[in-house]
C-alpha positions as CSV (number, residue, x, y, z in Angstrom):
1,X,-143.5,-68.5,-12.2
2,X,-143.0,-65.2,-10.3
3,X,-140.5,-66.3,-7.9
4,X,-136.7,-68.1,-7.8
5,X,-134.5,-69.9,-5.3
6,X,-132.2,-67.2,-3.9
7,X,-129.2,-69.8,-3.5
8,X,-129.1,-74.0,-3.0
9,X,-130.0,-75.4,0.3
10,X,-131.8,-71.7,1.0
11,X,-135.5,-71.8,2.0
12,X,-136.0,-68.4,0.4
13,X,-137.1,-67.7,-3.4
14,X,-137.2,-63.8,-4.5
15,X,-140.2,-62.9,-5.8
16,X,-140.1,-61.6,-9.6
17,X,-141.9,-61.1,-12.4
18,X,-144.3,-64.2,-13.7
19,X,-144.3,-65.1,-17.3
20,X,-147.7,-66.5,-17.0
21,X,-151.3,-65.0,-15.8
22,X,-151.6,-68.1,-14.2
23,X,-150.2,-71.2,-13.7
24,X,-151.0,-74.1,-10.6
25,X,-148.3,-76.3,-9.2
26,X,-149.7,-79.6,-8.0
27,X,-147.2,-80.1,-4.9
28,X,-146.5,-84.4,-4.8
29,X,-149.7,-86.4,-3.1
30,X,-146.9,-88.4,-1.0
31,X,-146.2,-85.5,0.7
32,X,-149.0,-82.8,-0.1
33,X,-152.1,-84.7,-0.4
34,X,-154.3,-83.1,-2.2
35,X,-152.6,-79.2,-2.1
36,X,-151.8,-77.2,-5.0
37,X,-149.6,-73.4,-4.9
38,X,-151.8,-71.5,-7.7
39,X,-149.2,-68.1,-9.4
40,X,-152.1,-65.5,-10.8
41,X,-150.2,-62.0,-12.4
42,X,-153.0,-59.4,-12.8
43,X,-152.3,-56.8,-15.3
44,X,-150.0,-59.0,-16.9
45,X,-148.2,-58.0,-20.1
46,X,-144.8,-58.0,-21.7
47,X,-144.6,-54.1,-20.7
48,X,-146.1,-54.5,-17.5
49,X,-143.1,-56.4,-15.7
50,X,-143.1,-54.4,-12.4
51,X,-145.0,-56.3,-9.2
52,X,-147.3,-53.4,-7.7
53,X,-148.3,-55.9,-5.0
54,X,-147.6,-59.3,-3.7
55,X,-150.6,-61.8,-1.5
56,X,-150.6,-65.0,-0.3
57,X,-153.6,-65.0,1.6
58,X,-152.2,-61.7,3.1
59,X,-150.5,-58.6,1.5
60,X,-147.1,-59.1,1.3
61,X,-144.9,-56.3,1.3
62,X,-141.7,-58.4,1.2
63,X,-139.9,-59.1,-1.8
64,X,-139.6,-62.9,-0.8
65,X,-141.3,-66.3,0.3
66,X,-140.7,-69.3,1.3
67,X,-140.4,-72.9,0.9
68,X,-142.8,-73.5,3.7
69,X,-145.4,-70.8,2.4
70,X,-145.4,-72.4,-0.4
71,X,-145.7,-76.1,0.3
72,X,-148.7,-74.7,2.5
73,X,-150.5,-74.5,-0.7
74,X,-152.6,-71.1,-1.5
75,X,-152.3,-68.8,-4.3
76,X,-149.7,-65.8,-4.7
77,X,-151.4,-63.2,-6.3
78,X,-149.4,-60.3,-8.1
79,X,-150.5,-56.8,-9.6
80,X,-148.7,-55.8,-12.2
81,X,-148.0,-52.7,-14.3
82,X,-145.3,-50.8,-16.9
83,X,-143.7,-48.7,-13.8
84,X,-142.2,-49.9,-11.1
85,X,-143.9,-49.3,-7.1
86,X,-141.2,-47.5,-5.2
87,X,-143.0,-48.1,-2.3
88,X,-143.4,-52.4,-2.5
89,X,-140.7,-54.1,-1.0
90,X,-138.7,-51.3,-0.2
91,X,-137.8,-51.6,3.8
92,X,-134.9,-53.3,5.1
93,X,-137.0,-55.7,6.4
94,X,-139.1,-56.6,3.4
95,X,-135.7,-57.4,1.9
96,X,-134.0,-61.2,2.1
97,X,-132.0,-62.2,4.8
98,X,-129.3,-62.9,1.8
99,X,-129.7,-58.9,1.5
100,X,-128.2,-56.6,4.3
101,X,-129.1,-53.0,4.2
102,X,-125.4,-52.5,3.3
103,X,-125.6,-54.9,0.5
104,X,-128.6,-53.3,-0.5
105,X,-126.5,-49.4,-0.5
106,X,-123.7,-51.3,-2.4
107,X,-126.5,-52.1,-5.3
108,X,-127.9,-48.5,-5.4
């Protein structure tokens, strides 16, 4: 879908890279009624697996979402393409909380 659970009982997901151009989650009536989370990949192509940009109603230049955002309903809109935006998601705080800046070094 374009974005996974970072770890159990975490609100967070990581945003990725969707396998789909678009896909719609209808979120349960009993809870949601009526909302839907709608995934759209522009650009998107097996050699286009690098998120240019991330919106959800506003540009996102975190690497992450969460639960809330997306139980909100909306659509998360990415732009894709074969090389990868060094400048997207590339702060400290556009990175998880499950991510330090010294974590983030240690991966480097």
């Amino acid at each position: 879908m374009g974005f996974y659970p970072v770890c159990p009982g975490d609100n967070t997901y990581i945003i990725g890279s969707p396998l789909f151009s678009k896909l719609t989650v209808r979120l349960p009536e009993e809870w949601y009624p009526g909302k839907t989370f709608t995934i759209i990949a522009r650009n998107q192509a097996a050699d286009h697996c690098y998120v240019q940009s991330a919106l959800n109603g506003e540009v996102l230049s975190r690497a992450w979402i969460t639960h809330s955002e997306i139980v909100a309903g909306g659509t998360l809109e990415f732009v894709m393409d074969s090389a990868p935006n060094q400048e997207w998601a590339a702060a400290d705080q556009d990175l998880p909380h499950s991510m330090t800046p010294r974590k983030r070094e240690e991966k480097i």
